[in-house]
C-alpha positions in Angstrom: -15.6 14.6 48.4 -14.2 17.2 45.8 -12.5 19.7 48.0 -13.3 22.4 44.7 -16.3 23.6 43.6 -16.1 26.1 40.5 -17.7 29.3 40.8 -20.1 28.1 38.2 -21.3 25.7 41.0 -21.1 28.2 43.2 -23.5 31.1 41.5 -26.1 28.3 41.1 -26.6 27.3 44.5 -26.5 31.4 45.7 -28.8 31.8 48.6 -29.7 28.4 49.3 -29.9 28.0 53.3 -27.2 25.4 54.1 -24.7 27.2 52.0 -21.9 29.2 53.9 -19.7 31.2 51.4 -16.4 32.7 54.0 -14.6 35.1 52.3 -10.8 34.6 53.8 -8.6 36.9 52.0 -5.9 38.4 54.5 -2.3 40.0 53.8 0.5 39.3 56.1 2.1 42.7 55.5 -1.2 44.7 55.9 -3.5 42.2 58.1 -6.3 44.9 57.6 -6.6 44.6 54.0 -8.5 41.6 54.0 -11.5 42.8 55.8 -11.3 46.5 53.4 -11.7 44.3 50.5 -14.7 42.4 51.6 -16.2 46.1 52.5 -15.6 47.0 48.7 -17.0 44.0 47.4 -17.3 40.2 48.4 -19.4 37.4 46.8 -23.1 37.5 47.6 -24.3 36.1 51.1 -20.3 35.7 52.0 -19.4 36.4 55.4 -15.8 37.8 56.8 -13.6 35.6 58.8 -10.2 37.1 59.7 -7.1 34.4 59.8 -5.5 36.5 62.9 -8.5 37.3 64.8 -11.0 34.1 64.1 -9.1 31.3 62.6 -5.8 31.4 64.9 -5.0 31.0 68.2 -3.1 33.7 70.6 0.4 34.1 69.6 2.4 33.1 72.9 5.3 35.6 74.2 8.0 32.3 73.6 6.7 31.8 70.0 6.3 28.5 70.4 3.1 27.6 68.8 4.4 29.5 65.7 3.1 32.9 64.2 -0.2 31.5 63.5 -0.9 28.8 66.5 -3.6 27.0 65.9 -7.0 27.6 67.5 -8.3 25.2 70.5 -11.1 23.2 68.9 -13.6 24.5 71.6 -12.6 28.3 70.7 -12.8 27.6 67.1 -16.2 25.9 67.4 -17.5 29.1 69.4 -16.5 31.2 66.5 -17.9 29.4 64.0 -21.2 29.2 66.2 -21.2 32.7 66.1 -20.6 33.2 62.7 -23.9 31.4 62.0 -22.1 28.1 60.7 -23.4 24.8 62.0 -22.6 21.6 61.6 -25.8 21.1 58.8 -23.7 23.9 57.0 -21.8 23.5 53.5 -19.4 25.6 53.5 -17.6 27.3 50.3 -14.2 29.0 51.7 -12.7 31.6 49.4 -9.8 34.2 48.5 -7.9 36.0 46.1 -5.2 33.9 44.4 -2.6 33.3 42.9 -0.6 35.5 45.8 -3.8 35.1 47.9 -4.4 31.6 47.5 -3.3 30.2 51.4 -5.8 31.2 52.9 -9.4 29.9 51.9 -7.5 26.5 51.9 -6.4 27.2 55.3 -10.1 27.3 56.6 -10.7 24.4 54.3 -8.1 22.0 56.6 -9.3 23.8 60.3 -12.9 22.1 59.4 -11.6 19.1 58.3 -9.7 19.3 61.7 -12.8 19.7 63.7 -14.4 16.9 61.7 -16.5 18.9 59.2 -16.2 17.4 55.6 -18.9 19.9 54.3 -16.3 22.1 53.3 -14.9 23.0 49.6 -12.1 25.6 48.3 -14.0 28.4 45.6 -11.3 26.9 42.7 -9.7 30.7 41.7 -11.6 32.5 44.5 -12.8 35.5 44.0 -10.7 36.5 40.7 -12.0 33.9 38.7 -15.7 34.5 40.0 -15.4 38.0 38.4 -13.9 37.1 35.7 -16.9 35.0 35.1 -18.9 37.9 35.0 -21.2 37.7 38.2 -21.1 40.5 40.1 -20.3 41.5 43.8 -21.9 43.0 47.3 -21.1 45.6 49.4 -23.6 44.6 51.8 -22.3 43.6 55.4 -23.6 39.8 56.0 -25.0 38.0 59.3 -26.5 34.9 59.7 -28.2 33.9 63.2 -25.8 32.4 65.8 -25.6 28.7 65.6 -23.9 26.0 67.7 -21.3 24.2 66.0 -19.8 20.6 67.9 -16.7 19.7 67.0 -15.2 16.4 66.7 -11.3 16.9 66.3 -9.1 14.9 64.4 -5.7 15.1 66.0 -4.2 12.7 63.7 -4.2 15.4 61.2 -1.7 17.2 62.9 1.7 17.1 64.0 4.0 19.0 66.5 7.9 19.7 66.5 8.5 16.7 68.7 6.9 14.5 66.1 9.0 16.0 62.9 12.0 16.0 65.2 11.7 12.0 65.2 9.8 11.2 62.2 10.6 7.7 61.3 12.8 7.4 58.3 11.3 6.7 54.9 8.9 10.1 55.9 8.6 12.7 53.8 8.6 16.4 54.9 7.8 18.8 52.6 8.9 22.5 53.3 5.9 24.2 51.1 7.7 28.0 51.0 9.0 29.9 48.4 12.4 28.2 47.4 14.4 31.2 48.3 13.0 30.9 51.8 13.8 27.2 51.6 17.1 27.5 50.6 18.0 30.5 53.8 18.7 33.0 50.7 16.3 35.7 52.2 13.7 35.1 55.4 11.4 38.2 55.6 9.5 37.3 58.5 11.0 34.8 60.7 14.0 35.6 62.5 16.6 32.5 61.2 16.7 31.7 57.4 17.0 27.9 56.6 14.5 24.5 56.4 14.3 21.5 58.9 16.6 19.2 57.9 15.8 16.3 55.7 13.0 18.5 54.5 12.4 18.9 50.6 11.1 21.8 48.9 7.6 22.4 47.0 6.1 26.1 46.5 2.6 26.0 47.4 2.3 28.2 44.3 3.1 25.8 42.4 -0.2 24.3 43.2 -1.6 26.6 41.3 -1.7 27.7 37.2 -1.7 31.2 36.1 -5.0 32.2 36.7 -5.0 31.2 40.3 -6.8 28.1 39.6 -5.7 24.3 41.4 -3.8 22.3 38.5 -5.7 19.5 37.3 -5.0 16.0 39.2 -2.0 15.1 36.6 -0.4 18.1 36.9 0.1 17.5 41.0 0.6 13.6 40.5 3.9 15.1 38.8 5.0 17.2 41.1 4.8 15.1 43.9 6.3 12.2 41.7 8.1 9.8 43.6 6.9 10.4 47.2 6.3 7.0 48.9 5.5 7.0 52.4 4.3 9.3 55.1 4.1 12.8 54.1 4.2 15.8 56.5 3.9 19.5 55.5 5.1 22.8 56.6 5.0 26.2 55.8 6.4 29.6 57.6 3.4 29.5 60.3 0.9 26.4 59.0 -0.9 28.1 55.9 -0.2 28.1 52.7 1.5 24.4 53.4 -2.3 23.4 53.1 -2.7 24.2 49.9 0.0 21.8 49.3 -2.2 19.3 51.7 -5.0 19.9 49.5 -3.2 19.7 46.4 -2.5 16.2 47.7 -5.9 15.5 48.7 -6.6 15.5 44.5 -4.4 12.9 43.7 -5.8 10.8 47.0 -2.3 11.3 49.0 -3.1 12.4 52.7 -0.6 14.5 53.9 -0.7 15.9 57.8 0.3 19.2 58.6 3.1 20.6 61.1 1.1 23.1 62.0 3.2 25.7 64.1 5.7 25.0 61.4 8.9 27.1 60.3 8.2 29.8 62.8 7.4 27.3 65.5 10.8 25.3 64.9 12.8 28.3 64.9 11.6 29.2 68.6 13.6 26.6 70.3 17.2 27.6 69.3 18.6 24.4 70.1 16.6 22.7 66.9 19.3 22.0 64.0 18.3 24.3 60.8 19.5 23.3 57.5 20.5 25.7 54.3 21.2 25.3 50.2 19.2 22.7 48.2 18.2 19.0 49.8 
């Protein structure tokens, strides 16, 4: 299925009872300012989820895991359950792009994870929903708790062992900033640099100007050339599946190292590469 719905979609089927709107917008440098901006105004019927405190897993004292671990399936099931999504749900995952545009994608890959395909990214998130001139609530939302089962996929995911021995021919795609890429500047881990071997594709790129997904042509040309098993990575597994989603549109699965940059860099004794591929 499409993994976008427009927010034209999404204002017609308002308040019908299998939707789940989950407004996702987070900050890594303030990682309150997600939840303030869903108290000044969120889409109708949309409740909050928080990527530190509901859609990640404890950060462990070694690092390993990355910054944002993923959740156990059974912990992540719980907190959709009490969220009031169940399985029966459709759920419409949003943010706040361009700058904000990892996250509802993030939640958009976790369910796929847990083998919910009822899910869809809100194409331009909340921007492009005012924008289109429907307004907002300030109006906290609950739904009745729910039991949600999961059914995990873990061929979806891969570990540091796995990108350590990739076969050759695989392509891994480092979805940062290209700065980061390159180990010009690292603001949040602690060693600049790429996995070796790696190749370089801003997640941003995914997107146009008005924080929107690039139509299926657009992506088919920036992945151009990519045979073979692809594998994506990120700083701490996030905004690497908006690259995975980007790739979903052109009907290229893509699995996702999912501890990622900061995850690689815990072990010291992993190589770390630097400049262009």
């Amino acid at each position: 299925m499409n993994p976008l719905v427009s927010v034209e979609w999404l204002h017609q089927h308002l308040g019908q009872p299998q939707l789940r709107i989950v407004d996702c917008r987070f900050s890594l440098q303030d990682p309150t300012a997600g939840r303030r901006a869903y108290q000044v105004g969120h889409i109708p019927g949309a409740i909050f989820l928080d990527l530190e405190q509901d859609l990640s897993g404890p950060v462990r004292p070694d690092r390993k895991g990355g910054r944002h671990p993923l959740p156990t399936p059974k912990a992540l099931a719980e907190t959709l359950g009490r969220a009031g999504i169940g399985n029966e749900h459709f759920v419409v995952a949003y943010d706040e792009p361009p700058a904000g545009g990892m996250y509802a994608p993030h939640l958009w890959w976790l369910l796929r994870w847990l083998g919910h395909d009822q899910v869809a990214v809100l194409d331009g998130g909340i921007t492009a929903w005012k924008e289109a001139g429907y307004g907002v609530s300030t109006l906290a939302v609950e739904y009745p708790a729910t039991s949600f089962r999961a059914y995990p996929r873990p061929e979806m995911v891969v570990d540091a062992e796995a990108v350590a021995q990739r076969p050759p021919g695989t392509i891994l795609i480092d979805s940062r900033a290209p700065e980061r890429y390159r180990g010009e500047v690292e603001p949040i881990d602690p060693v600049a640099g790429h996995i070796p071997g790696a190749i370089n594709r801003n997640w941003l790129d995914s997107l146009d100007t008005l924080g929107r997904f690039k139509p299926a042509e657009a992506q088919a040309a920036r992945f151009a050339g990519l045979e073979g098993e692809v594998l994506a990575y990120c700083g701490s597994g996030v905004s690497a599946t908006v690259n995975v989603l980007a790739l979903e549109l052109i009907g290229k699965p893509a699995r996702l190292y999912a501890g990622s940059w900061s995850d690689w860099v815990s072990d010291n004794s992993r190589p770390v590469a630097k400049g262009e591929a």
